[in-house]
N, C-alpha and C positions, 0 to 999 in steps of 0.2 A: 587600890585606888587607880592605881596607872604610873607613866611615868610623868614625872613631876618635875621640870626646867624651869630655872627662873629667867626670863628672859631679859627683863631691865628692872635695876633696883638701884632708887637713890632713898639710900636709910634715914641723911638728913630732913628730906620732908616726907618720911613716912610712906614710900608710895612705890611699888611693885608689877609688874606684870611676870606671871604664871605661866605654863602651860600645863594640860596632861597631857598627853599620849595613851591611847589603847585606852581610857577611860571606862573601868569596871561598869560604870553606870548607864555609859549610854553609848560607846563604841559600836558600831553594826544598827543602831537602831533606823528606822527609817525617817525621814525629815519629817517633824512635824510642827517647825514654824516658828518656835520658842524654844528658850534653855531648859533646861530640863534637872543642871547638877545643884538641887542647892546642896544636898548633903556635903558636897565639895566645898561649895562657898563658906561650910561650917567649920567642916574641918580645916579646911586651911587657915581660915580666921583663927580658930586655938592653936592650932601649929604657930602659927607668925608672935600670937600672941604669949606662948609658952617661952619661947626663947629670947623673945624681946622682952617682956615685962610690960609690955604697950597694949591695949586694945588695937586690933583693926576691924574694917570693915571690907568684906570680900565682895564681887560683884562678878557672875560671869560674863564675857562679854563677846563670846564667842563658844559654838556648841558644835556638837556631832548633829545634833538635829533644827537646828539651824543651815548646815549645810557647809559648813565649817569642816574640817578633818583632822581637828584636836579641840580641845576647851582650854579657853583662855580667861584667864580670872583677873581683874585688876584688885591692888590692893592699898588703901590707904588706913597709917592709924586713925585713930578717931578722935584728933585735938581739937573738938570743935565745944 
């Protein structure tokens, strides 16, 4: 997948920002405008979810092909 940093996490409201690094998926590709990782958004939603026992919901919010130079994912559970 890449490398994987959390970069701010407050657990009491459920809500996270990610990073990858080197991103298997789309590191080196060329900009093209939009995100591109969901399989990230996936994974990392059952990762969050496997260890918490919580649903979340993943969102990339930043891309290699957006023009970005790592992928950034926000993450909230899903207490809605």
């Amino acid at each position: 997948m890449g490398i994987l940093r959390i970069e701010q996490a407050d657990m009491k409201k459920g809500e996270l920002v990610l990073t990858v690094s080197e991103d298997l998926v789309c590191s080196g590709l060329p900009e093209e405008g939009y995100e591109i990782c969901t399989y990230d958004e996936g994974f990392i939603s059952a990762l969050l979810e496997n260890f918490s026992g919580k649903p979340f919901i993943v969102k990339e919010i930043d891309c290699w092909c957006t023009g970005a130079r790592t992928c950034r994912f926000s993450a909230k559970t899903d207490n809605q």
